[in-house]
C-alpha positions in Angstrom: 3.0 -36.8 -12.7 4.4 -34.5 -15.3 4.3 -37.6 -18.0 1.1 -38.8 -17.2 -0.4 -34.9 -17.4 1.6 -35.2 -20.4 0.2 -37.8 -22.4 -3.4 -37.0 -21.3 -2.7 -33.9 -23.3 -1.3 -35.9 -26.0 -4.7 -37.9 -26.0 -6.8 -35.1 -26.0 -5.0 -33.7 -29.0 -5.7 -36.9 -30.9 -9.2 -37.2 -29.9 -9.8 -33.9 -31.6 -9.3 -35.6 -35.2 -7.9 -34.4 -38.0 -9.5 -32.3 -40.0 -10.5 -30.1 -37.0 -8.2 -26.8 -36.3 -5.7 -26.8 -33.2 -3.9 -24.6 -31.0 0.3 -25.3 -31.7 3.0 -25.3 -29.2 3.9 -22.1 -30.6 0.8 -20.2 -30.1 0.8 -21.7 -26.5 4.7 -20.4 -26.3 4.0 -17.2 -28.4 0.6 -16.8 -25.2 3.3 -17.7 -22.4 5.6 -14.7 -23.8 3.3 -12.3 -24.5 1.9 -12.4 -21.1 5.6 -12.5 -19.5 6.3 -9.3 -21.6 3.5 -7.8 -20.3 4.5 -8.5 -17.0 8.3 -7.5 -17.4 7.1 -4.0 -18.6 5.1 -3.4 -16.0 7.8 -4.3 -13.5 10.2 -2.3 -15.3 8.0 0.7 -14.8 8.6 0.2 -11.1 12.2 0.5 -11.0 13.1 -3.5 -11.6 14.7 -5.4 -14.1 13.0 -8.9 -15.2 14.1 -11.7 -17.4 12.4 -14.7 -17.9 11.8 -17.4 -20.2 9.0 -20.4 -20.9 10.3 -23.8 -20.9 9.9 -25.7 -23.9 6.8 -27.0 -25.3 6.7 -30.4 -27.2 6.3 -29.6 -30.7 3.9 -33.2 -31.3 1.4 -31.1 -28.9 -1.9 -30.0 -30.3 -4.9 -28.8 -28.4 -8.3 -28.4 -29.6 -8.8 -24.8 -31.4 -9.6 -22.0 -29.1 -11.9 -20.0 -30.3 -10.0 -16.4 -28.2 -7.6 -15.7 -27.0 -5.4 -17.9 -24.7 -5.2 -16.7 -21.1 -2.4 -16.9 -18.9 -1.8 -16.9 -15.0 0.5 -17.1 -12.3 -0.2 -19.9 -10.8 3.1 -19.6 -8.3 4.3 -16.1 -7.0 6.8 -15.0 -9.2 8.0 -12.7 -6.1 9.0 -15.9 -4.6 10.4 -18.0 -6.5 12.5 -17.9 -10.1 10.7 -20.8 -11.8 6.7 -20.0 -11.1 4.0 -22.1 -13.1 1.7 -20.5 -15.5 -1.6 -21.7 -16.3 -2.4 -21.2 -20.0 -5.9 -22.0 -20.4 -8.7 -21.6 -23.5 -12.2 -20.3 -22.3 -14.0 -21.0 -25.9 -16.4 -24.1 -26.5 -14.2 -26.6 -26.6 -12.0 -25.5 -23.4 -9.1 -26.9 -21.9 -6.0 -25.9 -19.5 -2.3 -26.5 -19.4 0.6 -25.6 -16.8 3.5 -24.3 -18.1 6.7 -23.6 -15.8 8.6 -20.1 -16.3 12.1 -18.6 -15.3 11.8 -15.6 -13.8 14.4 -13.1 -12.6 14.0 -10.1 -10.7 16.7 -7.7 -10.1 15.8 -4.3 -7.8 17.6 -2.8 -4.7 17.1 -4.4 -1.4 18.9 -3.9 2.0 22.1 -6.2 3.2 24.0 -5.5 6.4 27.2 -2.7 6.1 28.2 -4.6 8.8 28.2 -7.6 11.0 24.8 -7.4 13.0 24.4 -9.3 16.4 21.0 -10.5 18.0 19.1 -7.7 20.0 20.5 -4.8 18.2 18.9 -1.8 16.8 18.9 -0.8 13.6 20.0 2.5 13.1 20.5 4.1 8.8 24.3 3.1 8.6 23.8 -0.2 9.5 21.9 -0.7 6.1 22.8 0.3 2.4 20.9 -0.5 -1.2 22.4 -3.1 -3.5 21.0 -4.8 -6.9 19.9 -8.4 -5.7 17.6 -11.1 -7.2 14.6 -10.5 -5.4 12.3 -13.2 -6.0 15.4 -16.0 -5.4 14.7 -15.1 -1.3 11.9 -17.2 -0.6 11.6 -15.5 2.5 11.2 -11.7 1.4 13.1 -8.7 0.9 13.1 -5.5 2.5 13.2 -2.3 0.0 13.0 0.9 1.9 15.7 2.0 5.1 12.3 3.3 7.1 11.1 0.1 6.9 14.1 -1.7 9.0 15.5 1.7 10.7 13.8 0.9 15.0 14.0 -2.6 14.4 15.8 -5.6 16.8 17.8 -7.7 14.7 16.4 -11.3 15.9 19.8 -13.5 14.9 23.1 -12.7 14.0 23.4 -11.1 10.5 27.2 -11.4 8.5 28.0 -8.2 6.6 27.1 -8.1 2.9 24.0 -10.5 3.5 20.6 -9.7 2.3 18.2 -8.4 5.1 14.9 -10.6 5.4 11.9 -9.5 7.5 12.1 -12.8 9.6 15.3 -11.5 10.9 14.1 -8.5 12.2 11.4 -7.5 15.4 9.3 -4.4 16.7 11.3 -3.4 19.9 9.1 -4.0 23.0 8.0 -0.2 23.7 7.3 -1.5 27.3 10.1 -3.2 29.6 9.4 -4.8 32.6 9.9 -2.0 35.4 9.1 1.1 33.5 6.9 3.6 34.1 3.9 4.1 32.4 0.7 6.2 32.1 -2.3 4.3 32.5 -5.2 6.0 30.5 -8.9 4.5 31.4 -11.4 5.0 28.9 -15.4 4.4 29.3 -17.7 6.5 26.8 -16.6 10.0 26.0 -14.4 10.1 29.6 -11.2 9.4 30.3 -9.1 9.3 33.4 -5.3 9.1 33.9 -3.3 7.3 36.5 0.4 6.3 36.5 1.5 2.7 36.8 4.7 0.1 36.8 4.9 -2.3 34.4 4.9 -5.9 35.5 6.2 -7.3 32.5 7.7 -6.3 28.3 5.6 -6.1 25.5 5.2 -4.4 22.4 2.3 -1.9 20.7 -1.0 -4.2 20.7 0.1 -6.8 23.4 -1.5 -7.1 26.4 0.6 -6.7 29.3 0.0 -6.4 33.4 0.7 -3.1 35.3 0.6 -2.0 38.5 -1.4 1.4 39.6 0.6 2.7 41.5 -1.9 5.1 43.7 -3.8 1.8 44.2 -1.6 -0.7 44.5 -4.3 -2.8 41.9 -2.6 -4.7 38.9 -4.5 -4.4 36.1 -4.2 -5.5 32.9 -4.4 -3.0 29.9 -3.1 -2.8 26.4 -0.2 -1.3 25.1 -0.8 2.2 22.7 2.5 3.7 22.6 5.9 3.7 24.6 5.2 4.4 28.1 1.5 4.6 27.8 -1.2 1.9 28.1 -4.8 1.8 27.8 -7.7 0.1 30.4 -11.4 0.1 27.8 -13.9 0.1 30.1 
């Protein structure tokens, strides 16, 4: 698919004739840095460290004259993945597009495991620590900040020294099956309070069945905060 976008291009080029002006490899590469650059700053700013470089462009390639300047896209998330597509395109009277594929690497602090981790664990601020990783070469995410894992159940076994993903972590159910709860019934501008016994685990926004216990009714009513559920009315 490559070849055949490929010599299309080629075609194009040669349809333009000539004696008419056209846009170079090099200004297409020269586009594809600038914009990279531009990107790499910005990052940098952030507290990251990019590198990245345009693959090469067939010197014999020659696009019709564009009239402004070239602009250039992600087409691919550079966040997850190290070789992203660009799409360099001309927006003047005579337009046409191009995809160009990148390297990208970005390097910032992400949490790995101080220690082996095993399923159903909590995750307290020494299980974690910061290291330099290549963000973007986890197709399946990072996580930057200790707050953002500290409460969590590890979902699968984690090795020490690996790179913490969000997939492998879970809210806590902040309901379990037998507890106690307060039921809070809400209809208007009222409210009334009852206590209960919950039938079954869930976590904040689940549903989940309780039983009122000065009524002996089960009910079902939506989880708010730990040990407290809400009935709307």
């Amino acid at each position: 698919m490559r070849t055949t976008n490929f010599a299309l291009l080629l075609l194009m080029s040669s349809l333009s004739g000539p004696l008419l002006a056209q846009t170079t490899a090099e200004q297409i590469r020269q586009a594809a840095l600038t914009f990279l650059g531009d990107f790499a700053n910005k990052q940098t700013s952030m507290g990251y460290t990019v590198s990245f470089e345009p693959e090469s462009i067939d010197n014999r390639l020659a696009l019709a004259e564009c009239g402004r300047p070239l602009s250039v896209e992600f087409s691919g998330d550079p966040w997850k993945s190290t070789s992203p597509s660009l799409l360099i395109a001309c927006d003047g009277n005579r337009p046409w597009r191009m995809f160009v594929t990148a390297s990208v690497s970005i390097h910032g602090s992400a949490l790995i495991a101080t220690r082996p981790l095993t399923r159903g664990e909590r995750i307290t601020p020494d299980l974690v620590t910061h290291q330099s990783v290549e963000i973007n070469a986890s197709r399946r995410g990072t996580i930057t900040e200790t707050g953002q894992a500290v409460g969590m159940e590890v979902r699968r076994s984690i090795n020490a020294g690996s790179l913490i993903t969000p997939d492998m972590l879970s809210a806590p159910d902040a309901i379990e099956r037998g507890d106690h709860v307060i039921i809070t019934a809400r209809t208007g501008g009222f409210s009334v309070r009852s206590r209960g016994k919950a039938l079954a685990s869930a976590g904040i926004g689940e549903q989940v069945l309780v039983e009122n216990l000065s009524s002996s009714r089960t009910v079902k009513a939506n989880v708010v905060a730990p040990g407290r559920v809400e009935i709307p009315m």
